[in-house]
N, CA, C and O atoms as CSV, one atom per row, in Angstrom:
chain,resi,resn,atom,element,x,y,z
A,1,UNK,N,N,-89.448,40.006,178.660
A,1,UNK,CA,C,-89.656,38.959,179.655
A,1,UNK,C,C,-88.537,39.052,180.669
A,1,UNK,O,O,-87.391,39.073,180.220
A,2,UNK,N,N,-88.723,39.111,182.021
A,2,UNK,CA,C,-87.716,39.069,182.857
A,2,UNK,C,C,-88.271,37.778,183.492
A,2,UNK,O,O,-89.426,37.451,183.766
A,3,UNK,N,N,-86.971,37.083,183.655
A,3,UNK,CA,C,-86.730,35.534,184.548
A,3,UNK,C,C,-85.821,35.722,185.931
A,3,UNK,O,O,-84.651,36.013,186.182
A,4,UNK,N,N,-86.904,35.424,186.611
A,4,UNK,CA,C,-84.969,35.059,188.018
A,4,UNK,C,C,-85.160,33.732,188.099
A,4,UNK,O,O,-86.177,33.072,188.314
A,5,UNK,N,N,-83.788,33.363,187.851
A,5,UNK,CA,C,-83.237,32.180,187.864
A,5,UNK,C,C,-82.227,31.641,189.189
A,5,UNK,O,O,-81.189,32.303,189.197
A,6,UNK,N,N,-82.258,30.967,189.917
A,6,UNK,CA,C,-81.781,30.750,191.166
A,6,UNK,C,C,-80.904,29.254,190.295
A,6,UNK,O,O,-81.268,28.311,189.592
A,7,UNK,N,N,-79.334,29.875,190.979
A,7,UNK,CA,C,-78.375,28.416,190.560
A,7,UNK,C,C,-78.079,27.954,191.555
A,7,UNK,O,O,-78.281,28.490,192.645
A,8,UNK,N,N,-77.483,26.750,191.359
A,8,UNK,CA,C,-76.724,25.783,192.095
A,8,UNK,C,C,-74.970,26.132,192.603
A,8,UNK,O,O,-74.334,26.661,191.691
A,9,UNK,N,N,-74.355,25.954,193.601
A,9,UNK,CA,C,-73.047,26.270,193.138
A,9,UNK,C,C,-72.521,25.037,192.756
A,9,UNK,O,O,-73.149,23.981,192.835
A,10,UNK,N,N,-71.444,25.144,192.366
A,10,UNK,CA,C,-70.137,23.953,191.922
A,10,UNK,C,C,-69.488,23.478,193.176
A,10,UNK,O,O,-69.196,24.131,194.178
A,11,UNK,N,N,-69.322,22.224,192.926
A,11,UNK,CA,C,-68.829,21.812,193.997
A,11,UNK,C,C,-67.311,22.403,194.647
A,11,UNK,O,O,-66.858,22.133,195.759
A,12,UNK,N,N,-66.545,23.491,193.353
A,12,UNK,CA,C,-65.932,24.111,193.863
A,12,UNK,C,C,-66.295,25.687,195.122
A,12,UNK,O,O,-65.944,26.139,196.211
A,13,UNK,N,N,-67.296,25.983,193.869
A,13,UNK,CA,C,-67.726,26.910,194.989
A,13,UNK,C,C,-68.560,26.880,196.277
A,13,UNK,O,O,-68.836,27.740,197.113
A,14,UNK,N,N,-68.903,25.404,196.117
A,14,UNK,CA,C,-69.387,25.285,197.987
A,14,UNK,C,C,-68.440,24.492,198.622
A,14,UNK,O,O,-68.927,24.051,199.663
A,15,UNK,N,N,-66.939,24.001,198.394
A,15,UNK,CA,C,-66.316,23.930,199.347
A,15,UNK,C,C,-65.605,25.406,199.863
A,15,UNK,O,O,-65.249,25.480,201.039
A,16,UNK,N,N,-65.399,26.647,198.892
A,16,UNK,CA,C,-64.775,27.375,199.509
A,16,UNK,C,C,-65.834,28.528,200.222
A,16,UNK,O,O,-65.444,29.492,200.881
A,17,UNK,N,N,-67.125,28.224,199.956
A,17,UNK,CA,C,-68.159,28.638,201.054
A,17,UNK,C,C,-68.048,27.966,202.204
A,17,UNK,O,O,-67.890,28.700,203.179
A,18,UNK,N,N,-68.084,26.558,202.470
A,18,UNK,CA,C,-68.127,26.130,203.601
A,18,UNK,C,C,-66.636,26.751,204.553
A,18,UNK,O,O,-66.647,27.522,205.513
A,19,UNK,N,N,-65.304,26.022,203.803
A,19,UNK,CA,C,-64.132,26.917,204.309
A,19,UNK,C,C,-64.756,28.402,204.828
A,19,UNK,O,O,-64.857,28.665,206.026
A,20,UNK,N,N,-65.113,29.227,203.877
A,20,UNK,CA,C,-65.142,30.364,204.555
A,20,UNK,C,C,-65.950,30.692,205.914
A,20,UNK,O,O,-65.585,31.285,206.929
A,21,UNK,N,N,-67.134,30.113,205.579
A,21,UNK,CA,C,-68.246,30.192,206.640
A,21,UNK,C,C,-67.391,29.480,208.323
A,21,UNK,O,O,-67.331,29.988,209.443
A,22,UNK,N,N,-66.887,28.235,207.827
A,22,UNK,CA,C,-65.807,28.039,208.869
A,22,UNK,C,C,-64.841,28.432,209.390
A,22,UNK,O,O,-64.307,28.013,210.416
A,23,UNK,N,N,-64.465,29.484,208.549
A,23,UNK,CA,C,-63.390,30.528,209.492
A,23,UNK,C,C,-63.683,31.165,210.332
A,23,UNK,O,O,-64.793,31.593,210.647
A,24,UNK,N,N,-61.892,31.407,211.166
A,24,UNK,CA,C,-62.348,32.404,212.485
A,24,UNK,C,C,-62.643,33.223,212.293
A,24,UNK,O,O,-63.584,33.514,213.030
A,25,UNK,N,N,-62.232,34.476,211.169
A,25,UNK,CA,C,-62.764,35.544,211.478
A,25,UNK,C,C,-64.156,35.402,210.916
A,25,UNK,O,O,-64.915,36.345,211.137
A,26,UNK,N,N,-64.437,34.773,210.493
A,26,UNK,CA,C,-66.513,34.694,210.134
A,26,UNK,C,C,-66.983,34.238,210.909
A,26,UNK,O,O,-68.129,34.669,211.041
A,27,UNK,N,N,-66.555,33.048,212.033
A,27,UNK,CA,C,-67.289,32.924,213.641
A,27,UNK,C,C,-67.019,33.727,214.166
A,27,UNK,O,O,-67.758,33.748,215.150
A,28,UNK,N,N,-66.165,34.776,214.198
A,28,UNK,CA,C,-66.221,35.504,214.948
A,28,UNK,C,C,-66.984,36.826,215.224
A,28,UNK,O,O,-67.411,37.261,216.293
A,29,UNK,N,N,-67.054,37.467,213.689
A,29,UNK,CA,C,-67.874,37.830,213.286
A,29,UNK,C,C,-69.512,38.050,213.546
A,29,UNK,O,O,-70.252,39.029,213.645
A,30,UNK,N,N,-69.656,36.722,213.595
A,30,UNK,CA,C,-70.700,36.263,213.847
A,30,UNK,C,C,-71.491,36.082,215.233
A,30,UNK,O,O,-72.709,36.166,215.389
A,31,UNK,N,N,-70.830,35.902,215.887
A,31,UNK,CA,C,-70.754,36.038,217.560
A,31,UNK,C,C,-70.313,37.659,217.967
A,31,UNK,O,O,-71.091,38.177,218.768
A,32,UNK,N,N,-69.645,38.159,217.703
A,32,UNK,CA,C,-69.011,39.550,218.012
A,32,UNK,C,C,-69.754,40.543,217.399
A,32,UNK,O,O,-70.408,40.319,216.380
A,33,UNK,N,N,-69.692,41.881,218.070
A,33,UNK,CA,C,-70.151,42.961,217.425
A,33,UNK,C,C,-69.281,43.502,216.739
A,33,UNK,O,O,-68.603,44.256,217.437
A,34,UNK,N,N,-68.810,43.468,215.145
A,34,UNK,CA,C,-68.122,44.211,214.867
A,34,UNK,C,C,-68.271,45.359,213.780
A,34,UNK,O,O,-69.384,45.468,213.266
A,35,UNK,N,N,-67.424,46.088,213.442
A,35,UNK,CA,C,-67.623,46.845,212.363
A,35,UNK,C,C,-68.632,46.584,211.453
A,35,UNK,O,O,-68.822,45.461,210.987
A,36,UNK,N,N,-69.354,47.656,211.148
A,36,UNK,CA,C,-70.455,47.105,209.614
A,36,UNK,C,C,-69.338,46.983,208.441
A,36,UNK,O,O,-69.606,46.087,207.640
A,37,UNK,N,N,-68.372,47.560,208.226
A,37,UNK,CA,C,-67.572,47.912,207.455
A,37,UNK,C,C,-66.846,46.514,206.898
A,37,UNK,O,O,-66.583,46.194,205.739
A,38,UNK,N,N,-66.540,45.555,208.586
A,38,UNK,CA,C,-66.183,44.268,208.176
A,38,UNK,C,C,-67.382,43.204,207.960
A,38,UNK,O,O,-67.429,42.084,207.451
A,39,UNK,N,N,-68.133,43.876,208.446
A,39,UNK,CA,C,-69.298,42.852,208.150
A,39,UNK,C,C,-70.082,42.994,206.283
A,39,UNK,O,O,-70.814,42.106,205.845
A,40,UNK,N,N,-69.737,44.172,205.517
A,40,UNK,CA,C,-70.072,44.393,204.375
A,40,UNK,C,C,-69.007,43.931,203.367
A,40,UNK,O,O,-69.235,43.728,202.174
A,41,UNK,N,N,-67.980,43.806,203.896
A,41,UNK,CA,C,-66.826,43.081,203.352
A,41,UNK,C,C,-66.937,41.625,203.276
A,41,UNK,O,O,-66.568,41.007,202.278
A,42,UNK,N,N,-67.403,41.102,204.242
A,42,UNK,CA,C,-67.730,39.472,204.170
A,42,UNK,C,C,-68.522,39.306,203.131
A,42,UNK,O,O,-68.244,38.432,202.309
A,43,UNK,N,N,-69.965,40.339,202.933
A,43,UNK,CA,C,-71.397,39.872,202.473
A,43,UNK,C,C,-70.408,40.121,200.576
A,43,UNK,O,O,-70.539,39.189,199.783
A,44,UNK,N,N,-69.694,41.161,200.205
A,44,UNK,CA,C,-69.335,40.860,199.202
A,44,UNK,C,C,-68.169,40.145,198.658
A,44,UNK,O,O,-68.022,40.221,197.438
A,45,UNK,N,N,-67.299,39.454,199.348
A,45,UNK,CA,C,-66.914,38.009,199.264
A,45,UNK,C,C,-67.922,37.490,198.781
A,45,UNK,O,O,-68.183,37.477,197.578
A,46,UNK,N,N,-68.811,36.854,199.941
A,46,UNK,CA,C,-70.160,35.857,199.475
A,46,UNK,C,C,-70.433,36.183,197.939
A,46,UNK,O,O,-70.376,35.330,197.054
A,47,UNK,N,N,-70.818,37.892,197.680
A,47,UNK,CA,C,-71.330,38.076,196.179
A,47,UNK,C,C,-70.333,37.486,195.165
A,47,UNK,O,O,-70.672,36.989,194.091
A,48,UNK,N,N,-68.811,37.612,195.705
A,48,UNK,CA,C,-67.825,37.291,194.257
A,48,UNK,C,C,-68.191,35.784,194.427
A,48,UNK,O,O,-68.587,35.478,193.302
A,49,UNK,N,N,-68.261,34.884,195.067
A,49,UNK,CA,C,-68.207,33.509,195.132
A,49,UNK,C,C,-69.382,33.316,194.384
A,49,UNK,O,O,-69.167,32.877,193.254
A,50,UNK,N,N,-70.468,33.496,194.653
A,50,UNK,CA,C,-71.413,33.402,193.785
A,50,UNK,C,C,-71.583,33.449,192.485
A,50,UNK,O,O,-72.097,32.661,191.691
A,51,UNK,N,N,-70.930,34.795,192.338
A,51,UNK,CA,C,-70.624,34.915,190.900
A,51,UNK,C,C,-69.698,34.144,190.261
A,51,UNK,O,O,-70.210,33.513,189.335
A,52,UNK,N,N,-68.399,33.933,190.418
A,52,UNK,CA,C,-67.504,33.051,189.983
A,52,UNK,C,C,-66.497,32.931,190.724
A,52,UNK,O,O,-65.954,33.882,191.287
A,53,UNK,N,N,-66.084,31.575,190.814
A,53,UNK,CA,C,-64.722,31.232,192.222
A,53,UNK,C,C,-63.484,32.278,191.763
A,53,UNK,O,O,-62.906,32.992,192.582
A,54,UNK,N,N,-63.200,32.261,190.470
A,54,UNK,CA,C,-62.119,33.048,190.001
A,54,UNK,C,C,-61.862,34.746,190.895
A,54,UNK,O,O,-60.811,35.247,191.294
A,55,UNK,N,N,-62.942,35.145,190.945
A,55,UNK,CA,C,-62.871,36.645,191.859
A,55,UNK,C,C,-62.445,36.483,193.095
A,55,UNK,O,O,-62.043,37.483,193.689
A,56,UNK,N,N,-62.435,35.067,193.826
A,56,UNK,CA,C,-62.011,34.695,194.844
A,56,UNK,C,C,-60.784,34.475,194.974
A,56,UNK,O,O,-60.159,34.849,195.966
A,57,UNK,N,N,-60.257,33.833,193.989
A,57,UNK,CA,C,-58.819,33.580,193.176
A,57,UNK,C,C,-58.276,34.984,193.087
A,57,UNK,O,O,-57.212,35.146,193.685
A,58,UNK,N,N,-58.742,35.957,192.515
A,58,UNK,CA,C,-58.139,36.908,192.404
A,58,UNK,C,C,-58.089,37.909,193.401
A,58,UNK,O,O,-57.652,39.024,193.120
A,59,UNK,N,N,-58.445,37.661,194.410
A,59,UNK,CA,C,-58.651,38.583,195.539
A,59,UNK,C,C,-57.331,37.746,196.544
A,59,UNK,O,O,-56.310,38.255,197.008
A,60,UNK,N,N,-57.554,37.089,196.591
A,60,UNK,CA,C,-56.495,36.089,197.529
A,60,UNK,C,C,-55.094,36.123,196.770
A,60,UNK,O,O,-54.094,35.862,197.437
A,61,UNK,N,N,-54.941,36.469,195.243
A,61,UNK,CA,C,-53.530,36.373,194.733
A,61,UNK,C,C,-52.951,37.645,194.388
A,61,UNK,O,O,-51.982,37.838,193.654
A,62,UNK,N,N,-54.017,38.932,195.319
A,62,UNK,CA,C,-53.809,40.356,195.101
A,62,UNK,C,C,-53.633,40.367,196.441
A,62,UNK,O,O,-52.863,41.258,196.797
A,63,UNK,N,N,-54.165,39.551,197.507
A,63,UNK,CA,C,-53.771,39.867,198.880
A,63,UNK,C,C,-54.666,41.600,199.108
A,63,UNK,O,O,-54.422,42.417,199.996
A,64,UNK,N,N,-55.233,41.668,198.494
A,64,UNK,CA,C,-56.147,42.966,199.139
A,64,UNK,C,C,-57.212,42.615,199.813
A,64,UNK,O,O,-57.565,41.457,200.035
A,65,UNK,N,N,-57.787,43.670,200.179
A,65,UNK,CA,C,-58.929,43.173,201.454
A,65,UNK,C,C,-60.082,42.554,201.227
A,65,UNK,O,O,-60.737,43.071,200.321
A,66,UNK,N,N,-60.585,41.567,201.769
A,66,UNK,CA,C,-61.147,40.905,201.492
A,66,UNK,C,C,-61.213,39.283,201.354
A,66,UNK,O,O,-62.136,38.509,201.098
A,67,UNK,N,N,-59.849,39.114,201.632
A,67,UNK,CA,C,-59.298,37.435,201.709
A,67,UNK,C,C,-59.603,37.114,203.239
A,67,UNK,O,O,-59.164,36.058,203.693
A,68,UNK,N,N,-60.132,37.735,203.832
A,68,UNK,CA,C,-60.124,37.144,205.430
A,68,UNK,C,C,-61.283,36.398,205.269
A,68,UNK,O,O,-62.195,36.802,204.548
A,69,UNK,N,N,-61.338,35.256,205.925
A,69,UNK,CA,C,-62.332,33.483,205.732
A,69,UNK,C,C,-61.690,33.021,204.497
A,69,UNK,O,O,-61.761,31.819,204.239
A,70,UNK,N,N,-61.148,33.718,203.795
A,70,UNK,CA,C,-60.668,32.646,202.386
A,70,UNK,C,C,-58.974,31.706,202.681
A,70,UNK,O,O,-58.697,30.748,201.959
A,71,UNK,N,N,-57.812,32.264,204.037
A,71,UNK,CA,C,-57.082,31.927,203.950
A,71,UNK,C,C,-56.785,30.241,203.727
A,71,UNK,O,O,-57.572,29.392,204.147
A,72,UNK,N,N,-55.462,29.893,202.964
A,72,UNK,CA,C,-55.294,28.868,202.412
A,72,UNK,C,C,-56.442,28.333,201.476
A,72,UNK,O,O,-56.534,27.134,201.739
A,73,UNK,N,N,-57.162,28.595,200.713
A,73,UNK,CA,C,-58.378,28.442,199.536
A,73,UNK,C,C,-57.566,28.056,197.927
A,73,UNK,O,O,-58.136,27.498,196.990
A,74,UNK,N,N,-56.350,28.448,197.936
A,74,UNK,CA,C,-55.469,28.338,196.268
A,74,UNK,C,C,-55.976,27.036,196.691
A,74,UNK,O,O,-56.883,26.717,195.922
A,75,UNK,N,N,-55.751,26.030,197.706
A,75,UNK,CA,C,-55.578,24.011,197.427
A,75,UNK,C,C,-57.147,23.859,197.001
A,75,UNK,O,O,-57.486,22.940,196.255
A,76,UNK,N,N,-58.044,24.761,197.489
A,76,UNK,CA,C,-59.030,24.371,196.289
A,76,UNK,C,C,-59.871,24.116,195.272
A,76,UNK,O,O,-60.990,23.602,195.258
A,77,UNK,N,N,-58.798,24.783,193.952
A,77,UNK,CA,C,-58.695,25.375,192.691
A,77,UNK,C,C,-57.807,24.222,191.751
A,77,UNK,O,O,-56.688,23.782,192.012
A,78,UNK,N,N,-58.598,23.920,190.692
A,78,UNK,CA,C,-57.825,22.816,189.982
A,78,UNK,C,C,-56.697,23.433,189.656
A,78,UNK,O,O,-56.749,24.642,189.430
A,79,UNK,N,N,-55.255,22.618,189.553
A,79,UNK,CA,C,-53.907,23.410,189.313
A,79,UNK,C,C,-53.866,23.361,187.700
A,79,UNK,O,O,-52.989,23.948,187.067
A,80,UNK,N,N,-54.975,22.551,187.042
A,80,UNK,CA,C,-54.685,22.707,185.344
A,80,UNK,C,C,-54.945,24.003,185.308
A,80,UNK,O,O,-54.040,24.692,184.839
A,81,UNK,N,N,-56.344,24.800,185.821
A,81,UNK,CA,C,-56.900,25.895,185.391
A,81,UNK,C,C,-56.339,26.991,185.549
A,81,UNK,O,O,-56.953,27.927,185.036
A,82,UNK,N,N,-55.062,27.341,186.251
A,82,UNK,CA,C,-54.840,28.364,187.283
A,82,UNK,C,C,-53.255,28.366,186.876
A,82,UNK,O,O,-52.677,27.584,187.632
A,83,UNK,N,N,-52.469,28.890,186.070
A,83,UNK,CA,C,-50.811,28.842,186.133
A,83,UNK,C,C,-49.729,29.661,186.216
A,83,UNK,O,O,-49.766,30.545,185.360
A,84,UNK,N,N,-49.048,29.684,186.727
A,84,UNK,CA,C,-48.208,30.430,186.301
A,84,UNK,C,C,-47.869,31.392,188.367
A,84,UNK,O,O,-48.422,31.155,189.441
A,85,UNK,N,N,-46.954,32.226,188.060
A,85,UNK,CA,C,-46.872,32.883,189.072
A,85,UNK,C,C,-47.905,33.956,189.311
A,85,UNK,O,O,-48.256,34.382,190.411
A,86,UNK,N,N,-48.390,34.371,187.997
A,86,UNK,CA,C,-49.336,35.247,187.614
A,86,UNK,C,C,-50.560,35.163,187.788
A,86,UNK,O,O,-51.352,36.105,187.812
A,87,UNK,N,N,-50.906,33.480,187.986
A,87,UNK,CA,C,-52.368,33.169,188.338
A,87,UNK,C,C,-53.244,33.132,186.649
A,87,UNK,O,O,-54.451,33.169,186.406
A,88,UNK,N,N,-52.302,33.064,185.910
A,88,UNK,CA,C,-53.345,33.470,184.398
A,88,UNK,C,C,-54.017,31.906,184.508
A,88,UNK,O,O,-53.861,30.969,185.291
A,89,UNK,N,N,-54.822,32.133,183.334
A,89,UNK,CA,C,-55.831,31.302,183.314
A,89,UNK,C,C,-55.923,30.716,182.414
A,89,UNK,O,O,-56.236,31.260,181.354
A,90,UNK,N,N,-55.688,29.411,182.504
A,90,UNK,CA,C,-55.432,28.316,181.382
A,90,UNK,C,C,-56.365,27.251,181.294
A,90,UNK,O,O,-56.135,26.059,181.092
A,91,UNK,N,N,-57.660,27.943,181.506
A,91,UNK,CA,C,-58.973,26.658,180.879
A,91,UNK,C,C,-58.917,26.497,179.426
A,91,UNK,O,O,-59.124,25.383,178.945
A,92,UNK,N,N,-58.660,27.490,178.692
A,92,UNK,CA,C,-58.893,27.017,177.628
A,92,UNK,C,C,-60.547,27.708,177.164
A,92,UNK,O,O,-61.165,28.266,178.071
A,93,UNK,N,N,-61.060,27.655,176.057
A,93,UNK,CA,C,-62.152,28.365,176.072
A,93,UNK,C,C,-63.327,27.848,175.844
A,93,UNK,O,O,-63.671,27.112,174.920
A,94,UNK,N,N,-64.323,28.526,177.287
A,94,UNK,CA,C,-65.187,28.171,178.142
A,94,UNK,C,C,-64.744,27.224,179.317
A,94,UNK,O,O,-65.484,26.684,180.140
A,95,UNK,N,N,-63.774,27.166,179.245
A,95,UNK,CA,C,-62.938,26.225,180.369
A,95,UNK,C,C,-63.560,26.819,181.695
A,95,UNK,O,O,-64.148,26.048,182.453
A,96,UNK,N,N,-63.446,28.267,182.028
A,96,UNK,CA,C,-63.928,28.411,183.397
A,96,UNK,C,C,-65.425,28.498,183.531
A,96,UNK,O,O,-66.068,28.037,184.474
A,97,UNK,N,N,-65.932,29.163,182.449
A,97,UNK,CA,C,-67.541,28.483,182.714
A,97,UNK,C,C,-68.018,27.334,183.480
A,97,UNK,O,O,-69.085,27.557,184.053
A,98,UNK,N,N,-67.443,25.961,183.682
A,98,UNK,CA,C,-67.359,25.261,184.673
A,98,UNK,C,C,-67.285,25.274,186.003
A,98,UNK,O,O,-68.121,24.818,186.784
A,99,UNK,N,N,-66.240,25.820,186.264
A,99,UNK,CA,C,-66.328,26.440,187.610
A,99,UNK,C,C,-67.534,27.463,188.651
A,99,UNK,O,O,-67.394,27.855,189.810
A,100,UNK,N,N,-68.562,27.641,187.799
A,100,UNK,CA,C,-69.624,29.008,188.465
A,100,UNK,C,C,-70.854,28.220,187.786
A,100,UNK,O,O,-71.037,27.859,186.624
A,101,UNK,N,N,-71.890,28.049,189.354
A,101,UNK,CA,C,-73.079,27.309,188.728
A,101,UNK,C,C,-74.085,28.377,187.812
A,101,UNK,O,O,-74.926,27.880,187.063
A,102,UNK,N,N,-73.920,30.133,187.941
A,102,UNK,CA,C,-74.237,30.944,187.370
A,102,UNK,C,C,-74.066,31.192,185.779
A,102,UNK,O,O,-74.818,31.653,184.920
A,103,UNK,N,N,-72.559,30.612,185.763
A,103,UNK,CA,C,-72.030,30.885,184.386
A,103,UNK,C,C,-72.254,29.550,183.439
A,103,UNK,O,O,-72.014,29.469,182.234
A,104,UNK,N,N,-72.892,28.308,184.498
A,104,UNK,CA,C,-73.175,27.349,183.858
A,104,UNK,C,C,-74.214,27.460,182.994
A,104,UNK,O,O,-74.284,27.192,181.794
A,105,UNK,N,N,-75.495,28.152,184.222
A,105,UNK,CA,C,-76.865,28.099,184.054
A,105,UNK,C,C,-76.714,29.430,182.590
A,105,UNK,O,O,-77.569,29.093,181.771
A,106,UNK,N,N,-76.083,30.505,182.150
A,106,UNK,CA,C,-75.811,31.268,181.752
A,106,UNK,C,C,-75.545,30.833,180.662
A,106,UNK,O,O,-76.284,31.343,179.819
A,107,UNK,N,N,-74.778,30.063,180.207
A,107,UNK,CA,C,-74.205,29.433,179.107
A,107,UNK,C,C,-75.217,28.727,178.131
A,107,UNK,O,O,-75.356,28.993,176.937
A,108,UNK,N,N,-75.837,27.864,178.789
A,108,UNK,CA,C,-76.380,27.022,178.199
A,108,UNK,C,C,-78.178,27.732,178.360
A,108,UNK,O,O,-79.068,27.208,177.691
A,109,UNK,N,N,-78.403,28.577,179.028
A,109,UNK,CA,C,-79.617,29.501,178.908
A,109,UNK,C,C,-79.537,30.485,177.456
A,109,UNK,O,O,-80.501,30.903,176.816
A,110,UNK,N,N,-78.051,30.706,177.163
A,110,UNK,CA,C,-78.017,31.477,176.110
A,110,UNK,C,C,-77.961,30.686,174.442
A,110,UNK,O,O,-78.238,30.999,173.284
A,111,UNK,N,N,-77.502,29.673,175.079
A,111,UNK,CA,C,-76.523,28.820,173.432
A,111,UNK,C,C,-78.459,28.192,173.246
A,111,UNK,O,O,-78.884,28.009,172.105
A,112,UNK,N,N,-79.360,27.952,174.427
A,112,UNK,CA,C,-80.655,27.503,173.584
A,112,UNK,C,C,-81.108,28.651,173.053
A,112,UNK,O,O,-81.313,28.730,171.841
A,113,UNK,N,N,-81.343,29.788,173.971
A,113,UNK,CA,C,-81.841,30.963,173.094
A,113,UNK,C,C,-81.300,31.329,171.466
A,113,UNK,O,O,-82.105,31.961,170.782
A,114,UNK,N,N,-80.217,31.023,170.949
A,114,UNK,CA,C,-79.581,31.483,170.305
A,114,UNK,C,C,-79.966,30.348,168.811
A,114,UNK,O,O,-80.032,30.678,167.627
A,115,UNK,N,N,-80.129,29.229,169.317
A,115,UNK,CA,C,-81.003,28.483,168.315
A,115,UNK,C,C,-81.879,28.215,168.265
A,115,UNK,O,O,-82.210,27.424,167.382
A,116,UNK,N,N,-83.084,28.853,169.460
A,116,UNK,CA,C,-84.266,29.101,168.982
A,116,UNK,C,C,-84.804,30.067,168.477
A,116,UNK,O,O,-85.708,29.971,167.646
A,117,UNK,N,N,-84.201,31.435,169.016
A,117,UNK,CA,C,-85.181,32.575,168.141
A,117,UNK,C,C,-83.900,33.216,167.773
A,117,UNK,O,O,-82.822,32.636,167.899
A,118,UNK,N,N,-84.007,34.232,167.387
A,118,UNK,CA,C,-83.664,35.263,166.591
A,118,UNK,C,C,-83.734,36.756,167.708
A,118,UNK,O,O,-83.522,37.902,167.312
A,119,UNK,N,N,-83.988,36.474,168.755
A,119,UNK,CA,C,-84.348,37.778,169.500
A,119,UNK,C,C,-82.761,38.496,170.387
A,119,UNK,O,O,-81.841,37.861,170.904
A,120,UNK,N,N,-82.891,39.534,170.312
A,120,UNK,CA,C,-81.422,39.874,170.880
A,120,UNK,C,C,-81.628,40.078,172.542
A,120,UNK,O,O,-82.705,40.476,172.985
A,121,UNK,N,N,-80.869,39.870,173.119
A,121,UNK,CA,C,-80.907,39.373,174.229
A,121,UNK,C,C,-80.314,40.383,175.035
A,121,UNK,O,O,-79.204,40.736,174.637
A,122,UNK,N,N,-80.941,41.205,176.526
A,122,UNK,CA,C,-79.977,42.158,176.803
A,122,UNK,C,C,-79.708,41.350,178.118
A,122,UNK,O,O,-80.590,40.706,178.686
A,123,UNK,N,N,-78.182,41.457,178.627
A,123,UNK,CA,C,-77.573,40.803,179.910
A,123,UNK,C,C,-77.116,41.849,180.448
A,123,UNK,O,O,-76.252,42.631,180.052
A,124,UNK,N,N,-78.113,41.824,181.946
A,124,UNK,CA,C,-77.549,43.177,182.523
A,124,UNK,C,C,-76.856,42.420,184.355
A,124,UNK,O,O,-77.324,41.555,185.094
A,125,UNK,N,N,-76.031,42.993,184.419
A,125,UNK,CA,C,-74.921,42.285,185.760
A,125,UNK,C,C,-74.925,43.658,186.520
A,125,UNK,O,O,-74.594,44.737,186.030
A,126,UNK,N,N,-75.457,43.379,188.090
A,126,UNK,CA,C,-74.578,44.450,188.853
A,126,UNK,C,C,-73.352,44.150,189.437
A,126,UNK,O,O,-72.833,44.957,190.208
A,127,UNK,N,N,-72.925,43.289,189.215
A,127,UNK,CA,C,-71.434,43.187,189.413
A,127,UNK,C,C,-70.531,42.142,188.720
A,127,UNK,O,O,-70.582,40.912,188.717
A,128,UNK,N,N,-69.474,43.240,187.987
A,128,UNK,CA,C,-68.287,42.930,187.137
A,128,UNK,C,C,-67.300,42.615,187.544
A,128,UNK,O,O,-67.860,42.418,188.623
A,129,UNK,N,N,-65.974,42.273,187.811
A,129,UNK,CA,C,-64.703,42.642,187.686
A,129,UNK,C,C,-63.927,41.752,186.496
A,129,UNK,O,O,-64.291,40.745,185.889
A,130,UNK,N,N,-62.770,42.508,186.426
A,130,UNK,CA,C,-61.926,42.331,185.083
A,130,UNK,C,C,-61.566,40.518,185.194
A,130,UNK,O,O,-61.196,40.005,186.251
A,131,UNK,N,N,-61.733,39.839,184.077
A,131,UNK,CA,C,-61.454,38.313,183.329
A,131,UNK,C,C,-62.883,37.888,183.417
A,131,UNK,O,O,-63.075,36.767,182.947
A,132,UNK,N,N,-63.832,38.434,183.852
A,132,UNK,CA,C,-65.413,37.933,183.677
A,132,UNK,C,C,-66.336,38.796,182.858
A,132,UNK,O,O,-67.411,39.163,183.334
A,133,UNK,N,N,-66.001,39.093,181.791
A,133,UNK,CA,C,-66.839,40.389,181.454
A,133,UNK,C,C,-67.608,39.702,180.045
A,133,UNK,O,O,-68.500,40.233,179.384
A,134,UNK,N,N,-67.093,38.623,179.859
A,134,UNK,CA,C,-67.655,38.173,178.296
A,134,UNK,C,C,-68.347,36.472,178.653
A,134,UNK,O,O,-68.425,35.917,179.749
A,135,UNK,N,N,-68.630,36.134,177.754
A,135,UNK,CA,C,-69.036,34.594,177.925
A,135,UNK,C,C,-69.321,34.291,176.264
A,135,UNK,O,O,-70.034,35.130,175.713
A,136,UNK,N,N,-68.895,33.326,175.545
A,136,UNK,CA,C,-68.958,32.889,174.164
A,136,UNK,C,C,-70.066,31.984,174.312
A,136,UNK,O,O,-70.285,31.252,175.278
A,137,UNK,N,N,-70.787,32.113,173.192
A,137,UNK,CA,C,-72.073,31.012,172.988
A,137,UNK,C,C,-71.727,31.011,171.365
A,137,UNK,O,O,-71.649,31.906,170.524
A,138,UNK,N,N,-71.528,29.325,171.329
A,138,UNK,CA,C,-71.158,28.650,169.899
A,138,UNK,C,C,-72.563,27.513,169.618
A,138,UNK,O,O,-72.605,26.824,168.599
């Protein structure tokens, strides 16, 4: 059985959509002819946000490319979840599952499967990066 499932974001992740969408360089963007190169760079921002605010977090506390529309975005990230100079991650477990309406819908799509049948379940992602690669269902 294949399902597409369309989520909601978190109210974290649609304020730092709106921020972004409100930045200069994304009006500008937007109005301007520019590079496809910067324009394919924006569209996968959009994909990490989607997927989970944390990739956003981690792109902005690596300062590599890709933080342009995200500047000043750390103020809006709970400071329990997020510590250290390091940026490690102190939800606690399933703590950031909260944060991503994907990983919400994900969670609790799996923990019913898991007490209703018996069937093994394959989860296939085209896009990973490292502190998102697992999800616990208790």
């Amino acid at each position: 059985i294949i399902e597409v499932v369309c989520c909601k974001l978190t109210p974290l992740q649609s304020d730092l959509y709106k921020h972004f969408i409100q930045s200069k360089n994304v009006k500008r963007a937007i109005t301007e002819e520019l590079k496809q190169s910067k324009i394919l760079a924006y569209i996968t921002a959009l994909k990490k946000l989607c997927n989970h605010p944390k990739l956003i977090y981690d792109t902005i506390r690596s300062g590599s490319p890709g933080t342009s529309g995200f500047e000043d975005c750390i103020r809006f990230f709970p400071p329990n979840m997020l510590s250290g100079r390091s940026g490690s991650w102190t939800g606690g477990h399933g703590g950031w599952v909260e944060l991503s309406g994907k990983m919400q819908v994900l969670a609790r799509l799996l923990a019913q499967l898991r007490q209703r049948t018996n069937d093994r379940i394959v989860l296939v992602s085209n896009y990973t990066q490292n502190g998102l690669r697992s999800i616990h269902v208790s």
